[in-house]
N, C-alpha and C positions, 0 to 999 in steps of 0.2 A: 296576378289577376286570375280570375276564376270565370266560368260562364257559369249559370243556373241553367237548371232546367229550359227554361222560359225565355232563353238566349240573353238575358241582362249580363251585363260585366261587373263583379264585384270582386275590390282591394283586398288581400287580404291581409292583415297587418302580419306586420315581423313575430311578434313575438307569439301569434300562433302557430307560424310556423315554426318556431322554435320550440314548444311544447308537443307537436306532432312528433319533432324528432326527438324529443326528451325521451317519450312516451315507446315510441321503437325501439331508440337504446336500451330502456329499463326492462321491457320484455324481451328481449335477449332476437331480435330480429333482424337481418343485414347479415351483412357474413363476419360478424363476432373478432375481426381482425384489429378492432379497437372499441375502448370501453369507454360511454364516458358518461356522464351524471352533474347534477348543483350539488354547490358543497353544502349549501342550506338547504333543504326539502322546501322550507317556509319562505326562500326567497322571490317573489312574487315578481321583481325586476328582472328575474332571468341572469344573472349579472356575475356569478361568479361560478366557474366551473372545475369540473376537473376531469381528468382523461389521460389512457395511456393506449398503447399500441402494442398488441399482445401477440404478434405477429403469425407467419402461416400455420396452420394446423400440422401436427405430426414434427414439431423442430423444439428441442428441448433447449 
């Protein structure tokens, strides 16, 4: 749940929230210790992903 400006309370669905962090991921924002993306661009359900764990910085 969110507040407005105006002090009202509004829901805010799942799967915006799940495009916020789509959207984070894609430009490269967080601390890049894992990657992760839809395996469709076009899939509109949100529904199938993919993702890896690129671990700490400077470990080869």
């Amino acid at each position: 749940m969110k507040k407005t400006p105006a002090g009202e309370v509004v829901i805010v669905p799942r799967n915006f929230k799940l495009l916020e962090e789509l959207e984070r991921s894609e430009k490269g924002h967080g601390d890049m210790a894992i990657s992760f993306g839809l395996v469709d661009t076009s899939d509109t359900f949100l529904s199938d992903w993919n993702g890896g764990i690129l671990g700490p910085p400077g470990v080869r």
